[in-house]
N, C-alpha and C positions, 0 to 999 in steps of 0.2 A: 442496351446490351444486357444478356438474360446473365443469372449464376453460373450456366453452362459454360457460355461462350467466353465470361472472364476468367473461369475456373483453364479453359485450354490455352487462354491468352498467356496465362499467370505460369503453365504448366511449361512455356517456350524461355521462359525466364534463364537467367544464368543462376547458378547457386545461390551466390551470393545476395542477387536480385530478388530470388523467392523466399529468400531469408528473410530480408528488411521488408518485402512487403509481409510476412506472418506475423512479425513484431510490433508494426504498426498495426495492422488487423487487432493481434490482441490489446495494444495498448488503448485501440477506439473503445472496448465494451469495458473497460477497468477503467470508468470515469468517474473521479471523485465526487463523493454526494456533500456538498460545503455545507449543510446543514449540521450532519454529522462530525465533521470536521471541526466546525464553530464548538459543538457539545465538550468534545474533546480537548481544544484549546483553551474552553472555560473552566474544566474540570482541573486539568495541567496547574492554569496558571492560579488556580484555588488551593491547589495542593503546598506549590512554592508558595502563597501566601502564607497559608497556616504553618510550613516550616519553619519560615523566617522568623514568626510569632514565637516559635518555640513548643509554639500547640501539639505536632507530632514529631517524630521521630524517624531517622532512616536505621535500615540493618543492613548490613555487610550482605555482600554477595554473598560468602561462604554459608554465613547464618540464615540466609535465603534458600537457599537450595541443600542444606543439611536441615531442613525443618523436618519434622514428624510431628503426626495429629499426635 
């Protein structure tokens, strides 16, 4: 079955039906890259390291976002 013919299949849908099928559609090509993923959870759990040590420091949300250079 061609893009066309599932494109008119998809198009006899009930609302609702052509909804959950979009959602999945998008949710297939938004696959996570675990390489990336792994990068990220090393970074993370490097950061609560060095907090714990006492090595760095957090700031306030306020003091976060009332920053200027």
């Amino acid at each position: 079955m061609g893009k066309n013919e599932i494109l008119e299949e998809a198009l006899h849908l009930k609302t609702n039906e052509r909804f959950l099928l979009i959602e999945e559609l998008l949710k297939s090509l938004d696959t996570p890259d675990e390489n990336i993923n792994k990068v990220w959870e090393d970074e993370a759990n490097k950061r609560v390291s060095e907090y714990k040590k006492g090595n760095i420091k957090t700031v306030s949300e306020k003091d976060f976002f009332d920053y200027e250079d």
